[in-house]
N, C-alpha and C positions, 0 to 999 in steps of 0.2 A: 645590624640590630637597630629596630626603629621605637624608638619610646616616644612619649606625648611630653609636653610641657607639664604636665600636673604630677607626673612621674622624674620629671628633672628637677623641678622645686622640692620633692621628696628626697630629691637627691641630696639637694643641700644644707637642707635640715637635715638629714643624718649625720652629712659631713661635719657641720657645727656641733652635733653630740657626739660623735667620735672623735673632735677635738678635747671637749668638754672630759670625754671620759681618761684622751692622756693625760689635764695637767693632773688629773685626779691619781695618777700611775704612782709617782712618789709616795703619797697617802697609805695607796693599795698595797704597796709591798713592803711594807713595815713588818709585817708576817716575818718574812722572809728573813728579814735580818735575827731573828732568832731558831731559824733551824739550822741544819747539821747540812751540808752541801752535801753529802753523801749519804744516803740511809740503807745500809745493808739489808734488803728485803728475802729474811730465812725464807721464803716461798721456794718452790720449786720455778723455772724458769718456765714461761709457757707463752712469753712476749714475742717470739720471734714468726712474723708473717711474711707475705709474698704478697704482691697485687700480679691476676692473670686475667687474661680480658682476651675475646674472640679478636681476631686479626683480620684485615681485611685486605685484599689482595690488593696489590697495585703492581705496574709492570716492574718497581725496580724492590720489589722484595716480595717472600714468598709468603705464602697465609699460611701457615703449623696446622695441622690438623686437630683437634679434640682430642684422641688416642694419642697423638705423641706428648702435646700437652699434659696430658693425663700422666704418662710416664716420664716427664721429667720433674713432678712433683713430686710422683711417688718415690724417685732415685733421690730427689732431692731431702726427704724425711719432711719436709716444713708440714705443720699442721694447721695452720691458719692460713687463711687466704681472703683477700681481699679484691671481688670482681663488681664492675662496673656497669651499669643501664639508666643510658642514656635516654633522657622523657624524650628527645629530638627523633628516634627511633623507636617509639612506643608501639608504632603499626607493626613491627618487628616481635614483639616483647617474646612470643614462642621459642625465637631463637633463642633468646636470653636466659628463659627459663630453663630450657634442654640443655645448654650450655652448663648452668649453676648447677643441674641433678647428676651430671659428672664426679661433681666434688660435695657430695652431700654429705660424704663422712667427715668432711674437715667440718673443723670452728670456720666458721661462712660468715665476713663481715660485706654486706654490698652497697656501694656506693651509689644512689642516683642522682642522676646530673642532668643539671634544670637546664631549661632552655625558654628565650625570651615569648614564646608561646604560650608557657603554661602557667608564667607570671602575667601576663598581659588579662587571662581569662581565668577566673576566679574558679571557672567549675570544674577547669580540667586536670588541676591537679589534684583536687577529691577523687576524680575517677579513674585517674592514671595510675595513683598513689594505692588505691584501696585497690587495683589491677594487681599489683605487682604483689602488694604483703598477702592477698589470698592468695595469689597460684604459688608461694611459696611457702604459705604455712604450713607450720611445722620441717622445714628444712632448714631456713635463715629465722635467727632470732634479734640478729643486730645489723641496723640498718646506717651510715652518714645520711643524712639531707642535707643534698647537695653540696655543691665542690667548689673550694677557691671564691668564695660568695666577696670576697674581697677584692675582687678583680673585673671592674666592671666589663672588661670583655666576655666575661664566662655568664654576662644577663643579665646578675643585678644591677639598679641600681642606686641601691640604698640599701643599708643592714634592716631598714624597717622593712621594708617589702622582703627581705630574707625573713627574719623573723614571722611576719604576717605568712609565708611557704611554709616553714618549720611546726607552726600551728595550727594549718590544717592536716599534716602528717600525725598531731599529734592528738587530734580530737581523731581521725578516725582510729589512731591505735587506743587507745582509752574507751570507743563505742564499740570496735570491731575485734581489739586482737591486743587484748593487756598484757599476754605476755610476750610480744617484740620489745627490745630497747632501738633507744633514739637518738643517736650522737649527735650535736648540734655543734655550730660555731664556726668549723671548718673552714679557718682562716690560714692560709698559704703566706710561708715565709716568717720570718720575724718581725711583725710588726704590731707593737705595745698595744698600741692607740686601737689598732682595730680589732684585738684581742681582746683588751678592757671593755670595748663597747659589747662586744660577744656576751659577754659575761655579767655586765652591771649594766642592766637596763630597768625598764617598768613593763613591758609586754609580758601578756602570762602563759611566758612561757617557759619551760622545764625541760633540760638535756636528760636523759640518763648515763652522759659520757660525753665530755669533752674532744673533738676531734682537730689537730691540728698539724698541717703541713708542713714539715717542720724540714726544710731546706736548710743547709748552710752552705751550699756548695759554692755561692759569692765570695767565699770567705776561705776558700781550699780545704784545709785540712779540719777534722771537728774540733779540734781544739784550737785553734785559733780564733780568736775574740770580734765582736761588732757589739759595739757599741759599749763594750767590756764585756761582753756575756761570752763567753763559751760554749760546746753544747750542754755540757752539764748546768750548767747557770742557766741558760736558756729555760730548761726543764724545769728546776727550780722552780721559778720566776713563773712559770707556767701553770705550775702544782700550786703554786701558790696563792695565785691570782684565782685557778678556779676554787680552790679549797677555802678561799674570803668569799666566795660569791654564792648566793643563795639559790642562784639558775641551774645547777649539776650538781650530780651524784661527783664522787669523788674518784673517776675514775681518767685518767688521759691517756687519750689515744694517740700515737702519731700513725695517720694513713698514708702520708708518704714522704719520701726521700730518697735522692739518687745524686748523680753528679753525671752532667753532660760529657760525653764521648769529645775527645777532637776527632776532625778527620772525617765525622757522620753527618754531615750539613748533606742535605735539608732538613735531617729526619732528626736534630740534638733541636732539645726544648729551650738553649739559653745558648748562647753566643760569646766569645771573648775570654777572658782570664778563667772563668770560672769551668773550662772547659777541658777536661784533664784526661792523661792517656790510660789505656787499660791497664797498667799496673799500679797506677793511683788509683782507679776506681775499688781495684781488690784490696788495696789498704784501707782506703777512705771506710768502706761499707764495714769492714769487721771491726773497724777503730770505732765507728758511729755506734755500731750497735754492743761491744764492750764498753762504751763509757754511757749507755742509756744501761744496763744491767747495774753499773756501779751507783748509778742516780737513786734505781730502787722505787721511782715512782711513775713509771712510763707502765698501763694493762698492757699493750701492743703496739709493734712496731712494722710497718710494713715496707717494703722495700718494691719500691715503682720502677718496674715490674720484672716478670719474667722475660719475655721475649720483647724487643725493642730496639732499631737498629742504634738510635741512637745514644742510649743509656741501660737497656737493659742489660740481665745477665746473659742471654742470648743474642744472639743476631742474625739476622734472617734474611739479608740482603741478596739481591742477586748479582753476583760481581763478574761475570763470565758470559763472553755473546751468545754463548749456549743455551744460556738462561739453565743449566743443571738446576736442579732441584735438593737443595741441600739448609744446612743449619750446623753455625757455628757458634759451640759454647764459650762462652769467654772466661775467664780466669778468675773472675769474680763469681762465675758460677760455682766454681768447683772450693773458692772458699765459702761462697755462706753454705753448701753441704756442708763444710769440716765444721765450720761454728754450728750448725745445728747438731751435728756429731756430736762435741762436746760440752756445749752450754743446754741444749733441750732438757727440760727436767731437772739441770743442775743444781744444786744451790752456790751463790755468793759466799765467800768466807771472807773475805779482807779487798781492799781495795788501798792501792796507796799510786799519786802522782808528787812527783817531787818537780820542783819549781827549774830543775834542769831541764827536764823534760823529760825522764824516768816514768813510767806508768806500768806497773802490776796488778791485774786482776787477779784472784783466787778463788774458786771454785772446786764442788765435790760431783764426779758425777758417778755414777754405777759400777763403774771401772777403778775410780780411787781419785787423784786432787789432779787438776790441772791449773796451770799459771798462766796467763797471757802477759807476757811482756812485751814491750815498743817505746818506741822514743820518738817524742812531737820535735826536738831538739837535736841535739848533739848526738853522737854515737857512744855509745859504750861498751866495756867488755864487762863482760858477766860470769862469774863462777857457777857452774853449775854441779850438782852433784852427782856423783858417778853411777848410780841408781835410777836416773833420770833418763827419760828417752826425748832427744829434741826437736821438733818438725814443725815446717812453715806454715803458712797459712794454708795450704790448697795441699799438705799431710808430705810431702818430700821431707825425710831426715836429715838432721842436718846433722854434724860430726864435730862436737866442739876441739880446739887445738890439744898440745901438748899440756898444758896445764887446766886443761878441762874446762876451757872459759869460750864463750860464745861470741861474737858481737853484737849489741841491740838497736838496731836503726829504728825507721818508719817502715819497718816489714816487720810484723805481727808475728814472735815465735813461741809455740807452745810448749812450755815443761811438762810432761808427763810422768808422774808417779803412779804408775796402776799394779795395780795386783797382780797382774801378769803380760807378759808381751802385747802389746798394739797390734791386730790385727794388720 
């Protein structure tokens, strides 16, 4: 990536006001110390997404085709999807578009991702930008601009040159196409400082939605703490921040989260501790996304991605000198089907975590109430009652003892009370 000096002194004027904007952080979240960490949101559930993105063939994994693609969303129920176009492949964009008219009847949120070319030349992202929002209107209404703007490997380098991108995204939809929304900010990880800067600036500019990357996977399990925040806290602190800030509609988005694969080097996006096996991945993902339902303030949540050898719910690798042509689901596929089985549509009824590490969720869905139980902590046994049907995350029964009592670890188990037998 080649930038000029005039572009690096931008750099560090933004650095000195994304300082400026942490110590301001204490100030900021004053908010916060008078809400409820939890707010049951009566809504119907409709947060639950996927990111799916064209694949590109390499000798050691296979490219999915469109059709299959296509059918494992639709097996999977999820109705949000969050797909990707990259300005670095703009000469491409047809592919992209045909691609996205696949999934036109989902809620379509698409991500473009900038590249140091169409920051460098002022003109070419007016005409890349208004490229992509015509050949899609009226299919996608909700756009990110741009990805991880906090990373100067990903092009920026400076939130002011983000911003200064973000607002010609936003003068053409305002002259061309009022009704696209425009998520802004799209800061990867937890970090305060470049959060705050996102949000409380002087540039005129306006999100209609909060987008942010909301990783914990440094941290292993979602409720374990950095910096003291938890995921729930995280969110908080998040809703909070944007809800003081006069830049966004009130709405936040997380566009992704996953947790790196061991074992899948080259293709795991993070290396070391934070790199866990496939039966954490299937806890971690339904733990993250029942304690973002308990939060109550997350619009959408997306899960990076479907197919991926090194983190996704799929795998696509090719492990055989044959080179067979094949694809294996992982185990985390098969529970976020069961979470969308049972939370899509749901409503929230009660949420309770106890300082042992106890965590109950409660929800009604179409069928009658289900309970998510798990323990960040210690084990425990659990009386259930004899009316109750009990299965794991990915829908295997399970058989509580002679005294009808369960065990509750960090495996996700659901209580079912429905109106009649579980399919």
């Amino acid at each position: 990536m080649i930038v000029d000096c005039a572009a690096s002194r931008q750099g560090v004027i933004s650095t000195v006001k994304t300082c400026i904007a942490g110590f301001l952080l204490p100030l900021l979240s004053i908010p916060l110390l008078y809400k409820k960490r939890c707010s049951i949101n009566t809504a119907s559930i409709n947060s639950i997404g996927l990111g799916v993105n064209i694949e590109s063939a390499l000798d050691e994994k296979y490219s999915v085709p469109i059709a299959q693609l296509v059918a494992m969303v639709e097996e999977l129920g999820v109705e949000r999807l969050l797909i990707r176009i990259p300005l670095a492949d703009i000469q491409n964009i047809a592919q992209y578009i045909e691609f996205i008219q696949h999934f036109r009847a989902k809620k379509l949120l698409v991500t473009i991702l900038q590249d140091r070319r169409h920051i460098n030349n002022p003109a070419l992202p007016r005409q890349s930008l208004y490229t992509i929002f015509n050949a899609l209107d009226g299919v996608v209404q909700h756009y990110q601009i741009a990805n991880a703007v906090n990373r100067r490997k990903w092009a920026f380098i400076s939130f002011d040159e983000y911003l200064d991108f973000f607002a010609v995204a936003q003068q053409i939809k305002q002259t061309h196409f009022p009704d696209i929304k425009l998520l802004g900010a799209s800061i990867i990880d937890f970090e305060l400082p470049d959060f705050a800067r996102a949000l409380f600036h002087l540039k005129p500019v306006q999100y209609d939605g909060v987008a942010s990357l909301l990783y914990v996977d440094r941290r292993g399990a979602p409720e374990n703490k950095q910096f003291g925040f938890d995921l729930i806290s995280k969110i908080n602190l998040f809703h909070s921040l944007m809800t003081t800030s006069k830049k966004s509609k009130h709405e936040l988005w997380i566009t992704e989260t996953n947790w790196p694969l061991s074992g899948t080097e080259p293709f795991a996006p993070a290396l070391g501790h934070c790199m866990v096996n496939e039966e954490d991945q299937a806890r971690y993902l339904v733990r993250y996304y029942l304690l973002m339902f308990a939060s109550g303030k997350v619009t959408a949540c997306f899960w990076h991605q479907l197919v991926a050898p090194g983190y996704g719910l799929v795998d696509n690798r090719i492990t055989d000198q044959e080179k067979h042509i094949y694809i294996r689901k992982r185990k985390a596929y098969y529970s976020f089907k069961l979470l969308i089985e049972l939370f899509q549509h749901a409503h929230i009824t009660h949420f309770e975590e106890r300082k042992d590490g106890l965590h109950r969720l409660m929800a009604t869905n179409e069928q009658g109430d289900v309970m998510a139980v798990w323990s960040s902590n210690q084990n425990f046994d659990m009386t259930v009652d004899t009316n109750t049907t009990i299965i794991d995350i990915i829908g295997n029964t399970i058989k509580p003892d002679k005294n009808h009592a369960i065990t509750v670890s960090g495996d996700v188990n659901y209580i079912l009370s429905y109106h009649r037998c579980r399919d």
